[in-house]
N, C-alpha and C positions, 0 to 999 in steps of 0.2 A: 288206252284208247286207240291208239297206233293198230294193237293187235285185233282189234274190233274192224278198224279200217279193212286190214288186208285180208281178213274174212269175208267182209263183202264184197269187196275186189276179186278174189280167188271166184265167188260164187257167182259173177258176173263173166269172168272169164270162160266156169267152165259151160253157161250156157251160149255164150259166145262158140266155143267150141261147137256143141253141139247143131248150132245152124248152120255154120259153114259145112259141116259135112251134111247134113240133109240136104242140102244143096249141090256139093260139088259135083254130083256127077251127071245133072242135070245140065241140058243148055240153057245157058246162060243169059239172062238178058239186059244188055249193057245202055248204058247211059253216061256222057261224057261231062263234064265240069270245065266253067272256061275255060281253066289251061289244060283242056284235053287229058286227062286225066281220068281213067274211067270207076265208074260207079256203079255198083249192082244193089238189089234190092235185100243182098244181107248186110252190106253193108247198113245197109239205113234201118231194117230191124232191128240190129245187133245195136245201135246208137239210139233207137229209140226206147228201145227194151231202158237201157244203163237210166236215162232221163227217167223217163215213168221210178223205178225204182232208189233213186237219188230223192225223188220227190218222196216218196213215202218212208225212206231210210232216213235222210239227211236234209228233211225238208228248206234249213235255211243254208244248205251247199248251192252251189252254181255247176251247170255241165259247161266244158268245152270240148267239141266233139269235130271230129273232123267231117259229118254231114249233116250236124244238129246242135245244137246248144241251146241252153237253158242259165238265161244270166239273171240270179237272183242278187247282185251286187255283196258276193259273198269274198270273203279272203281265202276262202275253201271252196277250190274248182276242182273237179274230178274230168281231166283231160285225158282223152280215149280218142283211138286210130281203131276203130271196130275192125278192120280189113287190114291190116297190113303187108302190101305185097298183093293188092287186089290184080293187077296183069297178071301174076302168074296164078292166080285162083282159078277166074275166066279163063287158060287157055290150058287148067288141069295140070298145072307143075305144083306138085305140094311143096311150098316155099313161101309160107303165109303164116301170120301170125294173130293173135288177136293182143293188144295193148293197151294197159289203163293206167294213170297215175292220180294220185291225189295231191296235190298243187297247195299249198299254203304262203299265201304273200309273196309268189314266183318261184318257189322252191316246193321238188318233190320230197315229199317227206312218206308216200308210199308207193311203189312202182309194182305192177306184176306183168307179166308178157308171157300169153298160153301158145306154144305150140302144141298144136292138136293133133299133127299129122305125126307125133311122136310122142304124144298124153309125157309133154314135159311144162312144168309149172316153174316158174324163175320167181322169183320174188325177192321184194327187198322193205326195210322199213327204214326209217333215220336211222342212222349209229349203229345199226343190228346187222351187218353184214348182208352178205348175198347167198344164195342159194337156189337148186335147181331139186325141185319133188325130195323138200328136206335133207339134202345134202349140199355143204357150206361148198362154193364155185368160188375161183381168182383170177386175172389175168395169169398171162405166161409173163416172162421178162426178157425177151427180143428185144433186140435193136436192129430198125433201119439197116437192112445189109447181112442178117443175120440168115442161115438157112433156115426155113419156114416160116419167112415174115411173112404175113397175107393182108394185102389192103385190102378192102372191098369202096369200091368208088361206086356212089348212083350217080346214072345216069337222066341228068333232065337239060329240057329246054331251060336255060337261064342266061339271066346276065350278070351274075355276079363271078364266076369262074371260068376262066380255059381245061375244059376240061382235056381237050386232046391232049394239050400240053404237057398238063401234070402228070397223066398218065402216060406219054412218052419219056419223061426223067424218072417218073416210080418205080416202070418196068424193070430199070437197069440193077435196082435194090430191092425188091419186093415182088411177089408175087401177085397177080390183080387178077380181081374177081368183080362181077357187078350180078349178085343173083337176086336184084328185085325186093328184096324187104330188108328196108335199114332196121328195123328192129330185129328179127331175126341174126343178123350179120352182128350186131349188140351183142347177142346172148353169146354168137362164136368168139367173141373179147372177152365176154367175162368167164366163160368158161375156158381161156387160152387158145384157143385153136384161131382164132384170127387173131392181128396184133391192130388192126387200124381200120377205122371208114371214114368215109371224106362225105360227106352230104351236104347239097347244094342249095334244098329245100328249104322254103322261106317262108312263105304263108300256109300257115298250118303245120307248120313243120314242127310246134313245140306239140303238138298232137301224136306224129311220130316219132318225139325222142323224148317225152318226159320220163317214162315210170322207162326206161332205156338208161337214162342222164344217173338215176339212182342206181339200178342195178348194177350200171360197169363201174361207178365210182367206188359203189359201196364193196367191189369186188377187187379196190385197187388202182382200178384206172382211172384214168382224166377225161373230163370233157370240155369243150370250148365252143365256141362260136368260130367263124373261120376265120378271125383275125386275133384271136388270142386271150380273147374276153371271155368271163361270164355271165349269163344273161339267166333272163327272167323265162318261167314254161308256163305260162297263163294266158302269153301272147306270143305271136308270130316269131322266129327266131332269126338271126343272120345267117343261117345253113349252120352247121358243126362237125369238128374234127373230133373222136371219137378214138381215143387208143389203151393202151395198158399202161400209159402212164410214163412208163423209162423214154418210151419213145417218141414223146408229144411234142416236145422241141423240135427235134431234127423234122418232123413231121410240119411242123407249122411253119417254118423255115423253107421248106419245099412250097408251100400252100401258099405263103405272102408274095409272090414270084408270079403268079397266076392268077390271082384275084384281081378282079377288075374295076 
């Protein structure tokens, strides 16, 4: 059934795909979200597309979406971030992703995350490892201090971290990057080229890390919440640390210093 899942997933992705680029190279027109956070009108296609089609695929699933939802009081929610990286979409930096999981009693048991701007396909199912356009992907094995460690920190208005902070002790061990889509900067962990992301993200935020939470784990790495737990992707999350694993310790050790 699992493989049933990510078939649908994949084909939800790759029309996902497909509207962001019919779009991209048009102006843009924006729309913001209480916490200022912007919105465009593929975003809310591309999520409502997923709903309509959940309904006639999986009619007794539930959506959680990051601009739509569809709560049929199911233990199977299909949690999607239609835009991922929506700033740099609107201001034409290709750095955006499309991401969907499939959520069962707070656990991803299917994840997939399309970049389009490079027709690469990540996927993952329970137990079945990770992979990118059917080739198996893993963490690297960096440590904290290592040459080519790469954190990638998002940057948000919040109150649960310092982020200047953290990011003045990380620099000293790590290389830092913040390029605008926590799932994307996921897919550079699970494929080894980054080793960490620190995301601060709280409401809605299991939107942008669930079918992420599978892929990097299922590729070897660890995920947490930012005080060292783990947590449910059906609902809102505590922000999450995000690494390859060897390095999640010395990582959350840095993080507990800063948290507010």
């Amino acid at each position: 059934m699992y493989n049933d899942y990510l078939q649908f997933a994949k084909e939800i992705a790759l029309y996902a795909g497909k509207v962001m680029m019919d779009f991209y190279h048009d102006d843009i027109i924006l729309n913001y979200k209480e916490d200022k956070t912007v919105v465009t009108l593929v975003d809310k296609k591309i999520n409502s597309y997923l709903i309509d089609k959940v309904k006639d695929r999986y009619s007794d699933h539930s959506v959680s979406g990051e601009e739509e939802s569809y709560n049929n009081n199911s233990k199977y929610i299909w949690v999607c971030d239609p835009l991922d990286g929506t700033g740099m979409y609107v201001n034409h930096i290709p750095v955006f992703v499309f991401s969907l999981a499939l959520v069962y009693d707070g656990e991803p048991i299917v994840g997939v995350v399309y970049n389009v701007n490079e027709d690469k396909m990540y996927y993952s199912v329970k137990g079945g490892g990770a992979y990118c356009n059917g080739v198996k992907i893993c963490v690297n094995a960096r440590m904290l201090g290592d040459l080519g460690y790469r954190t990638n920190i998002e940057i948000f208005s919040n109150d649960i971290i310092d982020e200047v902070l953290l990011i003045k002790e990380l620099k000293e061990s790590s290389k830092i990057s913040s390029i605008g889509s926590v799932a994307r900067s996921c897919m550079a962990i699970a494929t080894g080229y980054f080793s960490c992301d620190i995301f601060p993200g709280t409401e809605h935020g299991h939107c942008d890390l669930a079918a992420s939470y599978l892929i990097v784990t299922e590729a070897g790495g660890k995920v947490t919440d930012l005080y060292g737990s783990e947590q449910r992707y059906d609902a809102s999350i505590k922000g999450a640390i995000i690494t390859n694993g060897i390095s999640h310790d010395q990582i959350l050790n840095i993080v507990k210093k800063y948290t507010l």
